[in-house]
Backbone bond lengths (Angstrom), bond angles and torsions (degrees), N, CA, C in turn:
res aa  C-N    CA-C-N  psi(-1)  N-CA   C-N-CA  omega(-1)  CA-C   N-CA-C  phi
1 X - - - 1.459 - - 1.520 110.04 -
2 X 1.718 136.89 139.92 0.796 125.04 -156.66 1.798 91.99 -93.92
3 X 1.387 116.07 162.47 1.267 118.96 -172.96 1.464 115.91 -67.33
4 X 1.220 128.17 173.37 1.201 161.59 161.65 1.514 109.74 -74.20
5 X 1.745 139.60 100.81 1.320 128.58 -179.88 1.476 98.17 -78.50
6 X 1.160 109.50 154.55 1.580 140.56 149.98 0.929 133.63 -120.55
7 X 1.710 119.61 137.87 1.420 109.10 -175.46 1.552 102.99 -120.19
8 X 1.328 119.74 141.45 1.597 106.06 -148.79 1.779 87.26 -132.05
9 X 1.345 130.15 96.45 1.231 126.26 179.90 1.449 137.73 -95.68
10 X 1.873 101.48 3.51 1.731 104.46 150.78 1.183 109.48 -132.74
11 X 1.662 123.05 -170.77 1.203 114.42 -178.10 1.320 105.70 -91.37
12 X 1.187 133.92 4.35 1.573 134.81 -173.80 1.610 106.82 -106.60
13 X 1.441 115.84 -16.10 1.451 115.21 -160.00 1.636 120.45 -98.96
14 X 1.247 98.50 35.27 1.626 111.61 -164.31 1.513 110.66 -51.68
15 X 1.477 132.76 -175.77 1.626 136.17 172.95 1.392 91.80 -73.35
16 X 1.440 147.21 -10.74 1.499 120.29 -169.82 1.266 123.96 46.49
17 X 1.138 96.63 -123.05 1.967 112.98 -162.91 1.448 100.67 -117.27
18 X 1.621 122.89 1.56 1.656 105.96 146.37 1.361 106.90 -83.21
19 X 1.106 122.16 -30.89 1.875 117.86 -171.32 1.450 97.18 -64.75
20 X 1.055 122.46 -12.43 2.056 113.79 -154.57 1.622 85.19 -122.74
21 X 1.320 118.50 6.64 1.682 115.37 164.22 1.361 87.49 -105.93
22 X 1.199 141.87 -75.10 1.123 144.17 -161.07 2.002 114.91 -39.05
23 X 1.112 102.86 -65.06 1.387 108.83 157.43 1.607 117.53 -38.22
24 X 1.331 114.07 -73.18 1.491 110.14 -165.00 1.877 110.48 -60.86
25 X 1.271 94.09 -3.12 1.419 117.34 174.11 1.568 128.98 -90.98
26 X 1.690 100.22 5.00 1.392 119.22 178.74 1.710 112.17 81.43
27 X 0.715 107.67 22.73 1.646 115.77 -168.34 1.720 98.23 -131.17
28 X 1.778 97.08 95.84 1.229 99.26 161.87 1.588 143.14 -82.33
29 X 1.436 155.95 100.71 1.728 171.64 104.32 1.747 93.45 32.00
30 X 1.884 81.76 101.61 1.403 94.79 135.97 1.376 117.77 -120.13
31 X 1.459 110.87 117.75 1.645 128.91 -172.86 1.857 107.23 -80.28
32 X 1.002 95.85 113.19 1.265 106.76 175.50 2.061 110.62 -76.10
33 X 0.566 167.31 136.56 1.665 161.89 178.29 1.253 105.37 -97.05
34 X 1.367 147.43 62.35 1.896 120.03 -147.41 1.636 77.31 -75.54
35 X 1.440 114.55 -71.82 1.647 112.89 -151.49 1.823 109.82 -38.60
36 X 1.565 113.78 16.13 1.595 100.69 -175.09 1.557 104.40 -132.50
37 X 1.436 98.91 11.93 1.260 124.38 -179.11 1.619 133.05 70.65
38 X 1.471 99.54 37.94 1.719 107.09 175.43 1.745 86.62 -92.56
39 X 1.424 86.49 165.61 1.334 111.53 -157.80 1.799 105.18 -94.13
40 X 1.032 123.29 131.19 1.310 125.97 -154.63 1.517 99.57 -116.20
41 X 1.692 118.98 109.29 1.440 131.37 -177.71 1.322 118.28 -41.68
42 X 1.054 127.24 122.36 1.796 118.67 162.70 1.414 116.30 -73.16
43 X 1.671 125.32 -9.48 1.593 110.68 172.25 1.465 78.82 -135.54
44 X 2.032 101.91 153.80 1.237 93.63 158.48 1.346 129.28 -96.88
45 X 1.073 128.55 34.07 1.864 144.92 105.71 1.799 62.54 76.87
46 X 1.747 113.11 -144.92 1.334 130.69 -152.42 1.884 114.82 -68.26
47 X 1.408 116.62 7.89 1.219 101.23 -174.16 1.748 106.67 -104.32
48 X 1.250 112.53 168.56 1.080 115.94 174.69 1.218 132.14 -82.87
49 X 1.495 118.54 -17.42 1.661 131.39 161.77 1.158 115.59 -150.27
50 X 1.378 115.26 177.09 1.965 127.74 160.26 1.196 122.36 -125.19
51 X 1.613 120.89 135.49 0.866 141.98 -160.84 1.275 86.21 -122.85
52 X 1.696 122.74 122.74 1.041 121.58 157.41 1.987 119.01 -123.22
53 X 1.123 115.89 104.76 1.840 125.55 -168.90 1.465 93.33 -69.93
54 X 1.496 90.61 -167.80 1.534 115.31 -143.78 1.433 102.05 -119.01
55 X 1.549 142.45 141.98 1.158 140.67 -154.72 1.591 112.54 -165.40
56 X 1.040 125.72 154.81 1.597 116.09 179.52 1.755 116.65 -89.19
57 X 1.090 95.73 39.70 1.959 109.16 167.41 1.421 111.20 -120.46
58 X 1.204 87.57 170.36 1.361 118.60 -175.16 2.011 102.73 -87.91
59 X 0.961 125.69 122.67 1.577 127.01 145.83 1.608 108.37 5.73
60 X 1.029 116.18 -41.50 1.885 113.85 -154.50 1.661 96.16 -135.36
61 X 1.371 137.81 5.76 1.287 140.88 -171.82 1.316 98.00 -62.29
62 X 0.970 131.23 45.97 1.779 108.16 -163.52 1.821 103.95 -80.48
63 X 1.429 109.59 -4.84 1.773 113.12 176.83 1.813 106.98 -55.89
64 X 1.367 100.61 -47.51 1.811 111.25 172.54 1.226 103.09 -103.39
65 X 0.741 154.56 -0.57 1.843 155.25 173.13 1.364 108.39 -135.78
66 X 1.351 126.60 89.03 1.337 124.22 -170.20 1.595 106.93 -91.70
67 X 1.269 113.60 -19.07 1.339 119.43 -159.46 2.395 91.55 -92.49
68 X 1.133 101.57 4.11 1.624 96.66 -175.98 1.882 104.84 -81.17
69 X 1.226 119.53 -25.52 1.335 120.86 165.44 1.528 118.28 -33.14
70 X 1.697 107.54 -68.19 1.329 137.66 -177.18 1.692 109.60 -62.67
71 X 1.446 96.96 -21.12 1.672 108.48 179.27 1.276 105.32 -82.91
72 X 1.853 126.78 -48.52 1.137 109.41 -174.10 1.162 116.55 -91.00
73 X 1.648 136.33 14.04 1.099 141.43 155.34 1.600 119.20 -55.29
74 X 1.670 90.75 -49.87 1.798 110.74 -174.16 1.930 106.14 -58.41
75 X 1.260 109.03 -43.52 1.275 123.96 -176.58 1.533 103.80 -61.40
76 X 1.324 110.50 -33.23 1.733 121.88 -160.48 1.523 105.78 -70.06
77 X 1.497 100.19 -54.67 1.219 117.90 169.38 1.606 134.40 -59.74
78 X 1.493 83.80 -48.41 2.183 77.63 168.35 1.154 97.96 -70.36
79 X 1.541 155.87 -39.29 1.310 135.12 -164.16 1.550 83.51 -72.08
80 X 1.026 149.79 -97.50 1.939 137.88 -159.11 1.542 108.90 -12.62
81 X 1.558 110.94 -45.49 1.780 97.57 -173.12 1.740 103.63 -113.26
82 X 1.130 117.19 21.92 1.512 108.23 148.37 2.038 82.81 87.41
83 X 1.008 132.64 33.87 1.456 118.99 177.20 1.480 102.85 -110.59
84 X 1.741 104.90 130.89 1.454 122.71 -171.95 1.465 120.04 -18.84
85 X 1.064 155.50 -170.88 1.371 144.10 141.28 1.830 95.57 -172.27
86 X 1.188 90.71 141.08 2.178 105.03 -179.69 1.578 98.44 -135.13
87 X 0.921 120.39 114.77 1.514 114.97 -172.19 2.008 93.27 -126.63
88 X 1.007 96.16 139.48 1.534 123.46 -162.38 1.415 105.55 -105.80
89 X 1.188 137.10 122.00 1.618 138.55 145.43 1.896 101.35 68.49
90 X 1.327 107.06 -91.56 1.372 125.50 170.15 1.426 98.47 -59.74
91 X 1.407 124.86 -75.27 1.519 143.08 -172.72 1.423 98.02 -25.14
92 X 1.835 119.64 -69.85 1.416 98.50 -165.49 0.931 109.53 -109.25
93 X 1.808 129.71 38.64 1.795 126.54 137.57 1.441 99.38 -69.26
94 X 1.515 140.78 -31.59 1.444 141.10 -171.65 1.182 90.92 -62.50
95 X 1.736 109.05 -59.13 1.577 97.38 -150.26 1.656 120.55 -62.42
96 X 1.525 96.65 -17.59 1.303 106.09 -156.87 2.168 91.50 -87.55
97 X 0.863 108.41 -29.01 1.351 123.73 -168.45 2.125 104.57 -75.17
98 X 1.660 82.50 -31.84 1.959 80.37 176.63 1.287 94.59 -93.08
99 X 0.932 121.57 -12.56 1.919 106.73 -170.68 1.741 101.52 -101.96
100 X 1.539 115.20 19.47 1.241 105.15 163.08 1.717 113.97 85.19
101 X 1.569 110.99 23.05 1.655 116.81 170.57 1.306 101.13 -103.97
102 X 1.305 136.43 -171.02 1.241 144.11 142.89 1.103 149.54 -109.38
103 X 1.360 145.53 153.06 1.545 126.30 -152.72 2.087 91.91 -148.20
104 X 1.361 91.63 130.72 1.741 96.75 -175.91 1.839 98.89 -95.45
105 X 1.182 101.79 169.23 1.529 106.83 172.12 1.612 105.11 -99.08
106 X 1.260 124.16 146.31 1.832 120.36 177.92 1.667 104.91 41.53
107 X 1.207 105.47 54.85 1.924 96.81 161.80 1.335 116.84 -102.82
108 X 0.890 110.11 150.44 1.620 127.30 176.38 1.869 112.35 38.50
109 X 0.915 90.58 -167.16 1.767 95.51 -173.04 1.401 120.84 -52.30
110 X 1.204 137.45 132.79 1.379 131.72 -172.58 1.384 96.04 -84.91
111 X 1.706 104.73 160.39 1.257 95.74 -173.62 1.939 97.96 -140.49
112 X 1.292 107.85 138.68 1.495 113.10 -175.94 1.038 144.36 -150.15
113 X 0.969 128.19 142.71 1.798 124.51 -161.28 1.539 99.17 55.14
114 X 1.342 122.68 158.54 1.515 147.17 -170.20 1.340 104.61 -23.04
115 X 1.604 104.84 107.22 1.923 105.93 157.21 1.076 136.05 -117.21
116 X 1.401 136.84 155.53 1.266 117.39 170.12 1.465 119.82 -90.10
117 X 1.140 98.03 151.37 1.640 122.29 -160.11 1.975 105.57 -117.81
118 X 1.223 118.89 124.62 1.294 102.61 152.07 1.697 119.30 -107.39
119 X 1.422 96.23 147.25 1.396 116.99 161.81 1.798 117.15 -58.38
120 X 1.608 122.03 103.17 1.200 105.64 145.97 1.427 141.44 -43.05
121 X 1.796 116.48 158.40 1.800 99.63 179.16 1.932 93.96 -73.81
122 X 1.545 101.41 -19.24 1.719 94.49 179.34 1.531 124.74 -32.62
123 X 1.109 102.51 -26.90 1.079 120.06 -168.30 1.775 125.93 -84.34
124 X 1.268 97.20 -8.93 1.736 110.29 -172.87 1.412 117.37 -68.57
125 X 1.620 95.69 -9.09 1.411 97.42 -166.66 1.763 106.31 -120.50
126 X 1.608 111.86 2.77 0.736 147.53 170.90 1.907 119.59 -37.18
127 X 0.933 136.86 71.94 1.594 145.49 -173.68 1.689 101.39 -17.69
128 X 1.443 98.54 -56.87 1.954 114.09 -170.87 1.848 106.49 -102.31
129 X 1.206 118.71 -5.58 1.753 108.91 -176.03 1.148 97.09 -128.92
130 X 1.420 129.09 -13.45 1.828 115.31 178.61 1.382 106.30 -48.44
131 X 1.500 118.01 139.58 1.397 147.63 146.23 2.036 96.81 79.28
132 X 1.460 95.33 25.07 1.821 83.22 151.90 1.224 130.04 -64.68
133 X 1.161 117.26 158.49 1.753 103.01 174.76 1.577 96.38 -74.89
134 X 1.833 113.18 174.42 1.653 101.17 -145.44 1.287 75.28 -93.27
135 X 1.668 132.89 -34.37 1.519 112.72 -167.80 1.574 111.31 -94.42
136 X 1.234 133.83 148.95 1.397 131.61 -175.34 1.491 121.55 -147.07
137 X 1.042 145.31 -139.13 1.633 155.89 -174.76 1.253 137.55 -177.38
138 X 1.113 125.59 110.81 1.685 105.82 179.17 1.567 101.15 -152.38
139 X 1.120 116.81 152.60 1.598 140.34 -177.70 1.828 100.49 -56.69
140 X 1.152 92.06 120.54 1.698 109.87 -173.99 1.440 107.45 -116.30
141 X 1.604 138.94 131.53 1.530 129.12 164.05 1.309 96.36 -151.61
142 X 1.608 125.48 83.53 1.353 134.41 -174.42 1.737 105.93 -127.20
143 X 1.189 144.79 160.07 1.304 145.53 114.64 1.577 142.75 -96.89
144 X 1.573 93.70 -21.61 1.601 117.33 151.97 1.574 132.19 -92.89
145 X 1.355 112.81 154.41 1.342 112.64 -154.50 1.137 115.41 -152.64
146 X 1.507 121.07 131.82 1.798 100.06 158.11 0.699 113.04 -92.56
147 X 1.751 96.72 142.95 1.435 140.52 179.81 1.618 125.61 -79.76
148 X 1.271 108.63 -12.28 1.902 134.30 177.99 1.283 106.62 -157.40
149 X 1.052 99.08 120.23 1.681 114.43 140.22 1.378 121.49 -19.58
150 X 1.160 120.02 163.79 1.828 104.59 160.56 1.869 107.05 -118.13
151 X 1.080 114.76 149.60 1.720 117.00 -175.88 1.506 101.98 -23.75
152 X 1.411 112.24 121.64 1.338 105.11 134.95 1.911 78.26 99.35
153 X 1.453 151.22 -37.30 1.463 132.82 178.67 1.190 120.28 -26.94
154 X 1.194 136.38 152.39 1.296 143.87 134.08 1.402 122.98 -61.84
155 X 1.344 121.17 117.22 1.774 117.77 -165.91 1.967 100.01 -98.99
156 X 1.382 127.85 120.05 1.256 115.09 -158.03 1.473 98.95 -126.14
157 X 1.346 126.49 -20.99 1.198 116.17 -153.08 1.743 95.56 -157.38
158 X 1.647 110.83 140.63 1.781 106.79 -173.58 1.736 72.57 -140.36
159 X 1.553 76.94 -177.35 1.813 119.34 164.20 1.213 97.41 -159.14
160 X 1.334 92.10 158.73 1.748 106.12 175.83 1.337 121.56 -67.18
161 X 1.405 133.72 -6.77 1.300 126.62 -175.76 1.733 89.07 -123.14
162 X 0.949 132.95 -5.87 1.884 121.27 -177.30 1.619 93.50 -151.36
163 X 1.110 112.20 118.05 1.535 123.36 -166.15 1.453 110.30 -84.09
164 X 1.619 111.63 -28.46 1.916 109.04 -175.01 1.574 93.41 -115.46
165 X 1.260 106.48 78.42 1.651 114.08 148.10 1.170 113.31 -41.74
166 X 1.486 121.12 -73.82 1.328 128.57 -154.69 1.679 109.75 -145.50
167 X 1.551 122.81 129.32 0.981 115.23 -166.31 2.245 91.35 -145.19
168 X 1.427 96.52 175.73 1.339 99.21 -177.10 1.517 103.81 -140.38
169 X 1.541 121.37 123.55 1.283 108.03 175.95 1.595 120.73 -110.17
170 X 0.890 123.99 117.31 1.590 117.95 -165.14 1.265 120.61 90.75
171 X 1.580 133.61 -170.86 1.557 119.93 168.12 1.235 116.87 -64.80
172 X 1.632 126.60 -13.44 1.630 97.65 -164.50 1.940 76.61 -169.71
173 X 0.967 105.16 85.59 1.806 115.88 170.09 1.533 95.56 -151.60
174 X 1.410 133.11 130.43 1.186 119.73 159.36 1.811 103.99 -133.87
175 X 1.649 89.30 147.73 1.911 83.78 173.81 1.403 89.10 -133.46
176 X 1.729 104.51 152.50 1.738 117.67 178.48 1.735 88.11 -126.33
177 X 1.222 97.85 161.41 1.189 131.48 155.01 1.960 121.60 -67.75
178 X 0.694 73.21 -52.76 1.832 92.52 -171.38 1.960 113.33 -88.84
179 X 1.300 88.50 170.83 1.741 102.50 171.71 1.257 129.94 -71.66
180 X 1.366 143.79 25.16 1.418 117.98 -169.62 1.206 130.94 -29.32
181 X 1.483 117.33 -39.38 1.504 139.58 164.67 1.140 109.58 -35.10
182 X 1.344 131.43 -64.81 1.449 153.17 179.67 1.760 120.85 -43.98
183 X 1.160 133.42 104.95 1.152 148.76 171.65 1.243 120.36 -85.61
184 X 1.492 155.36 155.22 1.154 139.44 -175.17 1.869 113.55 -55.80
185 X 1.445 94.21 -45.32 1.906 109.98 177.48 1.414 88.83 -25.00
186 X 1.741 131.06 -67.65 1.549 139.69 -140.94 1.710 104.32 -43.15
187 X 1.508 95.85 -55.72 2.052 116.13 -165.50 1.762 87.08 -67.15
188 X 0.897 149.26 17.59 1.131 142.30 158.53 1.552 123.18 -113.37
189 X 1.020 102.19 -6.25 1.708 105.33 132.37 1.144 124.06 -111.27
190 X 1.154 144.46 55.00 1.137 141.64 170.48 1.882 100.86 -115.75
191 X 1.369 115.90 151.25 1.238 122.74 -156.39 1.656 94.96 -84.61
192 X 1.467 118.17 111.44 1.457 131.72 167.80 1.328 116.18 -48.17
193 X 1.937 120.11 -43.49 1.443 97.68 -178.04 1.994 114.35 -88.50
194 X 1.709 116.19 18.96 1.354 114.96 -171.47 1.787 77.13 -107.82
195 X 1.336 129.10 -11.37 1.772 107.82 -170.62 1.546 103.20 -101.17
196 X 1.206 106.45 -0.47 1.827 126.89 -159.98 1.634 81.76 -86.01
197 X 1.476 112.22 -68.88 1.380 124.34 177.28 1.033 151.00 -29.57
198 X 1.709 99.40 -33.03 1.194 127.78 172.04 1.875 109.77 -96.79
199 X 1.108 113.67 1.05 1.584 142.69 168.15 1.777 92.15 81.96
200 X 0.911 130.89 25.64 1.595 117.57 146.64 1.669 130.72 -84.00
201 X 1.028 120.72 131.50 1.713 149.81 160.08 1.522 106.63 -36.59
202 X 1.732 121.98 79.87 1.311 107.13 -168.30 1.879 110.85 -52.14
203 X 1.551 103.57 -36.35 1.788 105.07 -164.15 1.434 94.75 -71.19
204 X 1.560 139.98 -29.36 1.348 131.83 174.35 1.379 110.43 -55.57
205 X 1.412 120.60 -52.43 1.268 113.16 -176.25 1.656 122.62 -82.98
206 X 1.457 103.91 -4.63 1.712 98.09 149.27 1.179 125.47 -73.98
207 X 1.321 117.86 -33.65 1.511 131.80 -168.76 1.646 105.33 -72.91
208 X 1.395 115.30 -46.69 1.091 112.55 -173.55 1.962 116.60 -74.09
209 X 1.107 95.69 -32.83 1.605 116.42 -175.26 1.770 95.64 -55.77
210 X 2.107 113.03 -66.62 1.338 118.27 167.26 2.055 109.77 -38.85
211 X 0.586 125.51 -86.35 1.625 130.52 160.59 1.342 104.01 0.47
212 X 1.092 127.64 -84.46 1.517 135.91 173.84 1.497 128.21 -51.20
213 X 1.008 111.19 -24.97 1.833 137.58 -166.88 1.780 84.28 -60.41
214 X 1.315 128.57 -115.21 1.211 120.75 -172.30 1.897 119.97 14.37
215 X 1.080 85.19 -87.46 1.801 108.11 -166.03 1.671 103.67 -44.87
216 X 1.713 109.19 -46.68 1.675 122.73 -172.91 1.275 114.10 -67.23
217 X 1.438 114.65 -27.29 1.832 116.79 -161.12 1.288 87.60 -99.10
218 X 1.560 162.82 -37.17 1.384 147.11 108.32 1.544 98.01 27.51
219 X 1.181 99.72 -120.51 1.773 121.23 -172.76 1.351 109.95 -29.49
220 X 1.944 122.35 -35.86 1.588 109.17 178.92 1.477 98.08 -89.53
221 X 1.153 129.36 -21.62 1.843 109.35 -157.39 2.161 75.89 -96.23
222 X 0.758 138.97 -31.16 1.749 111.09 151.24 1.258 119.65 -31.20
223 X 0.979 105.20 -72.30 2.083 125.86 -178.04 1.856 107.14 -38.23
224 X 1.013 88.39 -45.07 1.710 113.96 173.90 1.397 112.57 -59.49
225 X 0.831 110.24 -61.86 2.025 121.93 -177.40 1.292 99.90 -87.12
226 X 1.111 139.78 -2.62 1.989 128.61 147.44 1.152 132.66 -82.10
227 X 1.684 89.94 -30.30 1.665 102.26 166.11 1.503 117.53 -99.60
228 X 1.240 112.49 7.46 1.734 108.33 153.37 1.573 111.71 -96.48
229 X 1.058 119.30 -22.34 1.567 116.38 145.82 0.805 145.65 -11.49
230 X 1.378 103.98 -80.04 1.297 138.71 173.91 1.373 137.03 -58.52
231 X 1.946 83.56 -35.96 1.402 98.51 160.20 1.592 126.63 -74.92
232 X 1.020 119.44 -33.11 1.131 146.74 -173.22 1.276 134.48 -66.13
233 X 1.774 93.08 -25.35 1.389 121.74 157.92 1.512 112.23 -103.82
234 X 1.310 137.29 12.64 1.493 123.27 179.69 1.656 94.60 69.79
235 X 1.162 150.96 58.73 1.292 149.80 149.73 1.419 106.02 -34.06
236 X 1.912 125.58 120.31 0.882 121.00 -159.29 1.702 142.99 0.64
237 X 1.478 96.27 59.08 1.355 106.94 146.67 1.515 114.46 -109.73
């Protein structure tokens, strides 16, 4: 089966424990490294999907992220031929940003370590979110956000402080807000005096993240095995 691309834009922000669902799911990761300077495809030409992770830029930063140009080309293009795409944190401000939504820099409340999320009913009909339970959790470390939809999304998933968790554009594009990737282990590398700063309790938000972990990795390693599916079948191609 031809691989799964990834585009991997720090050194801390790897696929985690969706890549290691995705895999054990027959769906083999090719990890792209951009921030280490491999060269990041503009079509996804021979793979079977895109994975696009989560990074501390903006959609269009290409001044510190030069290689995000070539990213939102790649994104541009699998949405034209119907090829999978899961875009993560960064991933689906791109996606949402090539498909014509918008994404602000520092809007509204930051949000971090373990949140709750509700499930829209939008979502029932949903390929990858049908029949979640409506309330859920997952590891959040954002301050930017989109602010719109783009024409025509599916809106699937809010929180009370960032309203487009999770949205779907076309038959088979999805962008989240949040970590699925992310396990409680993750917030324990994350730098205590930058979460201090932002006035969060780094050991609260381990504690709470561990707490939540059970019930969340459920609902994502689901999310995981629909979208190796999907892939697996050429999802509208």
């Amino acid at each position: 089966m031809p691989p799964l691309l990834v585009v991997q834009h720090t050194p801390g922000g790897g696929p985690g424990r969706f890549g290691d669902w995705l895999v054990s799911d027959g769906v083999p990761l090719r990890v792209v490294r951009a921030y280490d300077g491999a060269v990041v495809p503009r079509r996804p030409g021979p793979h079977s999907g895109v994975l696009v992770l989560g990074g501390g830029y903006l959609p269009d930063d290409d001044d510190r992220a030069p290689w995000l140009a070539a990213t939102r080309e790649l994104v541009a293009e699998a949405l034209r031929d119907g090829t999978p795409v899961f875009g993560v944190c960064l991933g689906g401000q791109l996606l949402a940003r090539v498909a014509g939504g918008t994404v602000r820099a520092e809007h509204g409340t930051p949000e971090l370590g373990s949140t709750p999320l509700t499930v829209r009913a939008e979502a029932d009909a949903d390929p990858l979110f049908r029949g979640l339970p409506r309330r859920v959790t997952a590891v959040e470390r954002h301050v930017d956000a989109v602010t719109a939809l783009p024409p025509g999304a599916v809106w699937l998933m809010e929180s009370a402080d960032c309203p487009y968790q999770a949205f779907r554009v076309g038959a088979a594009a999805w962008g989240v807000q949040f970590h699925p990737e992310a396990g409680a282990a993750r917030l324990r590398s994350w730098d205590p005096a930058e979460l201090r700063r932002r006035g969060a309790d780094p050991d609260a938000l381990v504690r709470a993240a561990e707490r939540d972990e059970p019930a969340a990795s459920v609902v994502w390693r689901a999310v995981a095995r629909r979208f190796a599916g999907l892939v697996r079948g050429g999802a509208g191609r």
